[in-house]
C-alpha positions in Angstrom: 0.0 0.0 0.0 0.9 3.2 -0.6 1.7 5.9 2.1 0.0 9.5 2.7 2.8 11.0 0.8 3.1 8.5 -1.5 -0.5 8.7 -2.6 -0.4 13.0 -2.8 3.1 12.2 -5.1 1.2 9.9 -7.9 -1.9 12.1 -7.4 -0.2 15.5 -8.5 1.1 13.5 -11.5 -2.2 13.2 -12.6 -4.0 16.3 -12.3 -6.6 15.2 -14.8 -7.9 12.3 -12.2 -10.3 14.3 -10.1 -12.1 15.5 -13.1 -14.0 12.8 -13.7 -14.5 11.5 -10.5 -17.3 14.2 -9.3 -19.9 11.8 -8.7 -17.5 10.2 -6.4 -17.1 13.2 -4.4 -20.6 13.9 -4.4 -21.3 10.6 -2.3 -20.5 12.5 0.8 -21.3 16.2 0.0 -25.0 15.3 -2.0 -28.1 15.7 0.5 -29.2 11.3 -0.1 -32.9 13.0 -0.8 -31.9 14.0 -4.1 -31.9 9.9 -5.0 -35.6 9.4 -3.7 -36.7 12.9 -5.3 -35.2 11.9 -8.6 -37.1 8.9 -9.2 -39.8 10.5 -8.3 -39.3 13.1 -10.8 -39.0 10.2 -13.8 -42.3 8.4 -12.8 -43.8 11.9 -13.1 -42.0 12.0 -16.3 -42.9 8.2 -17.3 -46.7 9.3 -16.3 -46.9 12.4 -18.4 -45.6 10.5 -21.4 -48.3 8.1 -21.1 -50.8 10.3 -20.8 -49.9 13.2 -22.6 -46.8 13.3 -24.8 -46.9 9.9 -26.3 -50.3 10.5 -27.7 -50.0 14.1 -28.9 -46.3 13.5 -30.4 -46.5 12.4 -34.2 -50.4 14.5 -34.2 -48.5 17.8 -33.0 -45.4 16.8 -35.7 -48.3 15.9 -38.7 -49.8 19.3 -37.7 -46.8 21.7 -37.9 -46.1 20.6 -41.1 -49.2 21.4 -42.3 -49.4 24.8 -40.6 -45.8 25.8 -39.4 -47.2 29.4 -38.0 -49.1 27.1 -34.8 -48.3 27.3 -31.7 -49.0 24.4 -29.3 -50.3 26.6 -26.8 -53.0 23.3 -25.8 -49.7 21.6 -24.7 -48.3 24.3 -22.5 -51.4 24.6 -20.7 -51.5 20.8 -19.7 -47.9 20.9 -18.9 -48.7 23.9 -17.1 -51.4 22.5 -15.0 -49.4 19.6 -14.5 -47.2 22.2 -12.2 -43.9 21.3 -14.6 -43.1 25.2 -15.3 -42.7 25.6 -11.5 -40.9 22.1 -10.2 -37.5 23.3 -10.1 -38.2 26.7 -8.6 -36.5 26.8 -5.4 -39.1 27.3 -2.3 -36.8 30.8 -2.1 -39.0 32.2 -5.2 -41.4 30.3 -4.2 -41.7 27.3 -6.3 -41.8 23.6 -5.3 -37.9 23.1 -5.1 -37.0 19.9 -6.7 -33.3 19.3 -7.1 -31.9 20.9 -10.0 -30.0 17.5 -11.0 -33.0 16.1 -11.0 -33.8 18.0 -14.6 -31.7 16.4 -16.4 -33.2 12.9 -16.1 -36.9 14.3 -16.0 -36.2 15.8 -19.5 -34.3 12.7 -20.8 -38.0 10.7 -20.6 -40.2 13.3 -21.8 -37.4 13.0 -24.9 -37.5 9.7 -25.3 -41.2 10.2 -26.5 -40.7 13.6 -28.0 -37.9 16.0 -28.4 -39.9 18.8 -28.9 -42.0 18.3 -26.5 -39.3 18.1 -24.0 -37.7 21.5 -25.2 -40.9 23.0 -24.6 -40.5 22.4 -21.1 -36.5 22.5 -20.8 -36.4 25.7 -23.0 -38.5 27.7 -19.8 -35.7 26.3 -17.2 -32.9 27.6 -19.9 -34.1 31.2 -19.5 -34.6 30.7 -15.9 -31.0 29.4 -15.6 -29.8 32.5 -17.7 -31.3 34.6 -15.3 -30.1 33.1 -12.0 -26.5 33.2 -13.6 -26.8 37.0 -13.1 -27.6 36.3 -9.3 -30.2 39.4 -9.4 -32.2 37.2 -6.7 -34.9 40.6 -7.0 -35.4 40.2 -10.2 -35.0 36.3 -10.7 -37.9 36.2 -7.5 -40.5 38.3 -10.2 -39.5 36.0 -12.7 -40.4 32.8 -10.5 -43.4 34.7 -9.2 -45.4 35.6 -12.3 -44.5 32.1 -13.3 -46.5 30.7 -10.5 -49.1 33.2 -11.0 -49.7 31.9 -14.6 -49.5 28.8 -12.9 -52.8 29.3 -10.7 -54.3 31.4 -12.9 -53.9 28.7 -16.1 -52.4 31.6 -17.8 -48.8 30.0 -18.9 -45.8 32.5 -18.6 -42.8 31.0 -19.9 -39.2 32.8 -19.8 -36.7 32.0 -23.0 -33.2 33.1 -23.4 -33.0 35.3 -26.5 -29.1 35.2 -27.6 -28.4 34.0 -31.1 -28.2 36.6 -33.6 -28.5 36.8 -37.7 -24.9 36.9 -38.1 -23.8 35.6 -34.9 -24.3 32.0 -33.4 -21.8 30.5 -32.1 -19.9 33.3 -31.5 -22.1 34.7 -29.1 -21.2 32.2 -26.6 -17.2 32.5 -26.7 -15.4 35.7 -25.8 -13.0 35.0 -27.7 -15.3 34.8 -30.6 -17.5 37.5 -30.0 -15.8 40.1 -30.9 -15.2 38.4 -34.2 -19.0 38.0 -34.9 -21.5 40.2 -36.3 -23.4 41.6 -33.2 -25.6 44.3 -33.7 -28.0 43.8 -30.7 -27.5 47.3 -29.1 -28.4 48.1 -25.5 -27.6 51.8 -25.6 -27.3 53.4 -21.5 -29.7 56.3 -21.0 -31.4 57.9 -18.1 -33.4 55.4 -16.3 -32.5 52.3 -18.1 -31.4 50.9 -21.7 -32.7 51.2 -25.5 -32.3 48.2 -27.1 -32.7 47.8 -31.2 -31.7 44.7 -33.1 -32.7 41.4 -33.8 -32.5 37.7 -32.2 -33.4 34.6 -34.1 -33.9 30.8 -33.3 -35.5 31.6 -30.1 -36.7 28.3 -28.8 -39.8 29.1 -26.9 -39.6 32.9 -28.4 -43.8 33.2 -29.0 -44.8 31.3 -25.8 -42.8 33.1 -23.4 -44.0 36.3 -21.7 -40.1 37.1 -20.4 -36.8 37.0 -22.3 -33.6 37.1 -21.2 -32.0 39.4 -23.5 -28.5 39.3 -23.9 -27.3 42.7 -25.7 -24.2 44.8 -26.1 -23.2 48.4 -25.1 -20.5 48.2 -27.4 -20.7 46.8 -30.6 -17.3 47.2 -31.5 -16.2 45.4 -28.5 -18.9 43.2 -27.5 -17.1 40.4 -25.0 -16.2 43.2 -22.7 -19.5 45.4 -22.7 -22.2 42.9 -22.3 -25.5 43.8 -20.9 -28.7 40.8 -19.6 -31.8 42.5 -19.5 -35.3 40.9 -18.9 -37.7 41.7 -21.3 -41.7 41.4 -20.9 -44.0 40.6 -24.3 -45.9 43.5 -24.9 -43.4 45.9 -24.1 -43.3 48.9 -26.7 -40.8 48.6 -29.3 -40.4 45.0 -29.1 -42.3 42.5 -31.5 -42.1 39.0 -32.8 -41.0 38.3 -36.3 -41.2 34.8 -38.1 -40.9 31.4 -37.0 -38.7 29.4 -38.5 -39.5 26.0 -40.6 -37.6 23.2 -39.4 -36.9 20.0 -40.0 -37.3 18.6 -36.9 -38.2 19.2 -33.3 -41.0 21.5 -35.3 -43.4 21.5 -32.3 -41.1 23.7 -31.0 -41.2 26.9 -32.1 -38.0 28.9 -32.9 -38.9 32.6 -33.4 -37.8 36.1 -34.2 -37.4 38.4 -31.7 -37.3 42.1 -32.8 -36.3 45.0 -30.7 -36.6 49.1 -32.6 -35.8 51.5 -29.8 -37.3 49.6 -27.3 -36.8 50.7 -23.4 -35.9 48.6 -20.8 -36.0 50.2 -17.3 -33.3 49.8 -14.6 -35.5 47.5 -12.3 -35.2 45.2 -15.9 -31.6 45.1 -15.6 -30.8 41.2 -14.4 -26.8 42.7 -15.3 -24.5 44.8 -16.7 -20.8 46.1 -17.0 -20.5 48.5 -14.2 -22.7 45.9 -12.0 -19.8 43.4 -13.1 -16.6 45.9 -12.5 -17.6 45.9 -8.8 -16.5 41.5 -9.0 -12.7 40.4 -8.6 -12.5 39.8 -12.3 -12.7 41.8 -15.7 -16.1 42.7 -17.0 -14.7 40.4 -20.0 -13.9 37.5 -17.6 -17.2 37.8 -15.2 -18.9 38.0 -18.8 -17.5 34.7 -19.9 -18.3 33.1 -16.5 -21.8 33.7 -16.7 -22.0 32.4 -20.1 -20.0 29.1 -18.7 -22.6 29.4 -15.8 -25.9 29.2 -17.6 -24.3 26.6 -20.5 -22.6 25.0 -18.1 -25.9 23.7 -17.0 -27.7 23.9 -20.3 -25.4 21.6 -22.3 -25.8 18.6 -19.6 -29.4 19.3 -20.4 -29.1 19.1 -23.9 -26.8 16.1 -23.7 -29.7 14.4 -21.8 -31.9 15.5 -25.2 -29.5 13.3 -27.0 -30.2 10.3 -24.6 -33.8 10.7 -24.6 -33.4 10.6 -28.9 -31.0 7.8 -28.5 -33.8 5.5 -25.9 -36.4 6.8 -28.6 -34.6 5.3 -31.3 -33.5 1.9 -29.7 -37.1 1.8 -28.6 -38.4 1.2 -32.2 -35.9 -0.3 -33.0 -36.3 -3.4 -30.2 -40.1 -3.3 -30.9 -39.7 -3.5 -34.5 -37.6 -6.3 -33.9 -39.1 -8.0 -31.6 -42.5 -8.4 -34.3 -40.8 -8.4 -37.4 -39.9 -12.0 -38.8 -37.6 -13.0 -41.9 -38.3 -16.4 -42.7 -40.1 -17.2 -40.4 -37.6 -16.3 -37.4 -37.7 -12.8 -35.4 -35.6 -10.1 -36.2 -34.6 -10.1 -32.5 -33.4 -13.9 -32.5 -30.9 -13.0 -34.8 -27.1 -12.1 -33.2 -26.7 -9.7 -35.5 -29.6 -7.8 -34.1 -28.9 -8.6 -30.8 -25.4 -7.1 -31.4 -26.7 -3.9 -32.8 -29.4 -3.5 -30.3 -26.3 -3.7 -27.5 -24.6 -1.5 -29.2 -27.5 1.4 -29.0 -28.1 0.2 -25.3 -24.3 0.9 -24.9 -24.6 4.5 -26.2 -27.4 5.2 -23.8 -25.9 4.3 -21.2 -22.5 6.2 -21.3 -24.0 9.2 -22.6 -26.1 9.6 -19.3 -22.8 8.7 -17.3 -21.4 11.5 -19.3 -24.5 14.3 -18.5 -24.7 12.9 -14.6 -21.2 13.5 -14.1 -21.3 17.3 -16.1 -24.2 17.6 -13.5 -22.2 16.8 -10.3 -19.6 19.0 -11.5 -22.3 22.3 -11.6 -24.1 20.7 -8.3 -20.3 21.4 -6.3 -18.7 23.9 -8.2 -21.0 26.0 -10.2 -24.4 27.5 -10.9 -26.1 24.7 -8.8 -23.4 25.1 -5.9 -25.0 26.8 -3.3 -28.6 25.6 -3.6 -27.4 21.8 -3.3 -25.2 22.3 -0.5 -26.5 20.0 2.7 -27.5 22.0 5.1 -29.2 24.5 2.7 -31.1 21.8 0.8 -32.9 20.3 4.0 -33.4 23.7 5.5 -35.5 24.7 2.2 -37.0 21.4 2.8 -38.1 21.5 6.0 -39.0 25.4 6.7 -42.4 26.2 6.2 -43.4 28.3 3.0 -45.0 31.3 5.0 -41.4 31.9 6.3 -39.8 32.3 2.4 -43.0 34.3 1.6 -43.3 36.8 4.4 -39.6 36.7 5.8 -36.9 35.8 3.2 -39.3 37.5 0.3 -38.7 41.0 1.1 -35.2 40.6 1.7 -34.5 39.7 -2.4 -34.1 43.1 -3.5 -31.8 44.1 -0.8 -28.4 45.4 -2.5 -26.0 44.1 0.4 -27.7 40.7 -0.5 -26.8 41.0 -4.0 -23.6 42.1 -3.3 -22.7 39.0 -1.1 -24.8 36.4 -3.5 -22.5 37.5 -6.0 -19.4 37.6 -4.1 -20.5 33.7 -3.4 -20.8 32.4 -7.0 -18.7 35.0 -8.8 -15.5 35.4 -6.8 -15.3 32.7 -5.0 -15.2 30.7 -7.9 -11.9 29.6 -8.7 -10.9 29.4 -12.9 -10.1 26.0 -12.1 -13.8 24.9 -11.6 -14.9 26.7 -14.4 -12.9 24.4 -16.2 -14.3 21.7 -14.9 -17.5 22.1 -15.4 -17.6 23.5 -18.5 -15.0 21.1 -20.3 -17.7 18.1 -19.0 -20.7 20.2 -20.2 -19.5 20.2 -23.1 -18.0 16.9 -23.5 -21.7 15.9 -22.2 -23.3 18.0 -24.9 -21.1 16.8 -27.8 -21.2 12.7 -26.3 -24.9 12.9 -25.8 -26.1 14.1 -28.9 -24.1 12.5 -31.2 -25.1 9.0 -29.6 -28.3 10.0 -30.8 -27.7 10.5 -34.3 -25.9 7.6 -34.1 -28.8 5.5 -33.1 -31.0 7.4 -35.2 -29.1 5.9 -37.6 -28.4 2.4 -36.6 -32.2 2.3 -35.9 -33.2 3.4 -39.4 -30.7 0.5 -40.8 -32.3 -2.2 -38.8 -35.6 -0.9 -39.7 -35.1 -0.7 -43.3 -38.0 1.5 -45.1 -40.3 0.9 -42.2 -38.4 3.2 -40.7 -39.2 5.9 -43.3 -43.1 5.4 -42.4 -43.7 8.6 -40.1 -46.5 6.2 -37.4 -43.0 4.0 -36.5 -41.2 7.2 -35.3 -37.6 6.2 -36.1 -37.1 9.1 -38.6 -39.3 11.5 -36.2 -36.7 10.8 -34.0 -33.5 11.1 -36.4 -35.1 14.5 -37.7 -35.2 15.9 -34.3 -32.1 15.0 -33.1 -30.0 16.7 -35.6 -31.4 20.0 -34.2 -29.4 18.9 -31.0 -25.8 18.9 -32.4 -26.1 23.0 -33.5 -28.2 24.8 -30.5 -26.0 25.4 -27.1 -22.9 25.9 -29.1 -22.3 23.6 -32.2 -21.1 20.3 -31.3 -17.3 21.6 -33.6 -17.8 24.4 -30.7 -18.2 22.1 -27.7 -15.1 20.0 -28.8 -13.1 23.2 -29.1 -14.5 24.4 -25.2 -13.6 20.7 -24.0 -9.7 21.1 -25.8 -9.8 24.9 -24.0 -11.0 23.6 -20.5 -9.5 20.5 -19.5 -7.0 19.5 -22.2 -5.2 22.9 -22.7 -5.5 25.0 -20.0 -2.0 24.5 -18.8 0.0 24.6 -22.1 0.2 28.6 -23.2 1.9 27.8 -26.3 -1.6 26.8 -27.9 -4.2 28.8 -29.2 -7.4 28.0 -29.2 -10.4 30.3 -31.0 -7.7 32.2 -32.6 -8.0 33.0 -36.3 -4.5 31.4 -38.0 -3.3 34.7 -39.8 -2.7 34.6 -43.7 0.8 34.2 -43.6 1.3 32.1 -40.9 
């Protein structure tokens, strides 16, 4: 065996060793209700498939390419009575404060059945993850408040992120890119607040959602160090929706336009901005390119949990086409050849969620995630009763010394270190989990042969929806890149990563 010493010595020589081993750690610094709570989170999911997505899936897909311009309001109305647009609240903001690991899971179910279905609901936590990235807990608690509200009232109110722009995607979510893309989403300071003109696009959620978390730029020329999160309400004057898009898959989903002409948002609006981020230890470049790790940090497990859901769709029909198709006179399914491909999709499901759970336990200990899962906190939120939060805790949200220490929390006592960490495995989650699904897509529409093709066996449903998954939340090219920048290069200065290789070089 080896000594104390000993063991520290081989350690150091692996640095990259604790980086995969979060769920390890999490044993002892997890509250152990988070198990019992997640499983019941998937037989809620397992029970709203049967009884609502399954049925409405292929109808809702049949119907949007007829009429691309509907919205499936009828479905966010069930799912909001069903509470879902609420579950993850924390009791703080007064929602019903299901762990935030427990997402993940929940939204890898509802995908199994129906990708857009499960963006519908995973789009509204997006929005509400941008916003607690700014830690504005004033602002984030009228977000969660009017959300319940809708909830009791049956009047939806979703909250979307609206970032992408015409000629910037994936820029948008680098700094080192940013300044290299064409932004023109300008949030110009005047008295009492921001003007904002310009134009988002792809906006999952964008026509559903009565808030937006608008990310916009005080300086064009330099957007990465001059970047602005506002929350925007529909109906505000100057702001409007423009087209949705017409996609090839996930089209229950709508992806909209979001246009803004001189359109003024007032301080109390403001979720962050630059000289809110100059009073944090780091850069307003730096803190800017922390919150975006914070909020995709998060997101890209999520999506990588999409790509599991796609990849159990499409092993699904593919087992139950096996299972009842014969070739002369035998089963598909008694074949080894089957048998092998049908391992191999089991196999892709199951690492991929290894891959998104692990992402997960890295923002549960050292990200966005951190300080709501701690132990103490969890079961104290559990346990105290919800007039306290209401009529206590409440009033104290907007309090600036509160925001000034919230922020200290997440923001500065954040090391670079577990940024890293839990970006690099977000991404490596994002890129791992979707790609498993097209790849099962695949090997499902190969077993299937042209019964696949037939839209009633949902295989190429499925494979249509799933390609969506490899471009939103940074391309997967992008996510490869963040994983080389986090946890493979972060130590060698000699390489360049998201630098342009000059002409003459």
């Amino acid at each position: 065996m080896l000594s104390r010493s000993e063991t520290r010595f081989y350690s150091d020589l692996s640095p990259r060793f604790d980086d995969t081993f979060l769920s390890l750690k999490a044993i002892a610094r997890q509250p152990a209700a988070m198990v019992r709570e997640t499983r019941k989170v998937v037989a809620l999911a397992r029970k709203f498939n049967a009884e609502v997505v399954r049925p409405a899936a292929l109808p809702l897909d049949r119907r949007m390419q007829e009429d691309p311009a509907h919205l499936p309001w009828e479905f966010v109305r069930t799912a909001n009575e069903w509470g879902l647009y609420t579950l993850w609240f924390p009791k703080l903001f007064g929602g019903k404060g299901y762990n935030l690991l427990s997402i993940a899971p929940f939204l890898e179910e509802i995908a199994s059945e129906c990708l857009a279905m499960a963006n519908l609901i995973g789009v509204h936590y997006l929005g509400f993850g941008v916003a607690v990235s700014s830690w504005n807990t004033g602002l984030i608690n009228r977000l969660c408040r009017d959300t319940i509200e809708g909830e009791k009232t049956g009047k939806p109110c979703l909250i979307s992120l609206a970032l992408t722009e015409p000629g910037a995607g994936t820029d948008v979510e680098e700094t080192d890119l940013m300044d290299k893309g064409r932004v023109t989403c300008h949030a110009k300071k005047v008295e009492g607040g921001y003007v904002v003109s310009g134009t988002k696009v792809f906006i999952s959620n964008g026509h559903l959602s009565h808030w937006h978390m608008l990310i916009a730029y005080e300086n064009l020329d330099k957007p990465s160090a001059g970047t602005v999160m506002l929350a925007v309400e529909t109906g505000t004057p100057g702001f409007s929706f423009g087209r949705m898009e017409k996609k090839m898959g996930q089209k229950g989903c709508p992806a909209s336009e979001l246009r803004f002409d001189n359109c003024f948002i007032p301080d109390s609006q403001i979720m962050i901005n630059t000289d809110q981020a100059r009073s944090l230890k780091r850069t307003p470049r730096e803190t800017n390119m922390q919150i975006i790790d914070y909020y995709f940090s998060a997101s890209r497990a999520a999506v990588g949990a999409f790509g599991i859901g796609a990849a159990r769709g499409a092993f699904n029909a593919a087992r139950d086409y096996a299972a009842s198709a014969s070739v002369g006179g035998e089963r598909l399914i008694d074949r080894e050849w089957v048998q092998s491909m049908l391992s191999e999709m089991y196999k892709n499901v199951v690492l991929g969620r290894l891959a998104y759970n692990e992402a997960n336990y890295a923002t549960a200990m050292h990200g966005m995630f951190k300080m709501i899962q701690q132990k103490h906190l969890f079961y104290l939120t559990k346990l105290t009763p919800k007039i306290i939060f209401d009529k206590i805790i409440q009033p104290l949200l907007d309090n600036p010394r509160l925001l000034r220490l919230v922020r200290k929390f997440n923001f500065d006592m954040q090391s670079d270190r577990e940024i890293a960490v839990t970006s690099g495995l977000a991404s490596l989650a994002k890129f791992a989990g979707t790609d498993a699904g097209i790849k099962n897509c695949h090997m499902a529409l190969e077993l299937m042969g042209h019964a696949g093709l037939r839209h009633d066996m949902r295989a190429e449903k499925c494979l249509r929806d799933a390609k969506l998954l490899q471009i939103y939340e940074g391309t997967n090219q992008l996510n490869r890149l963040n994983l080389f920048k986090c946890l493979i290069a972060d130590d060698a200065s000699t390489v360049r990563v998201f630098e342009e290789r000059r002409a003459d070089a």
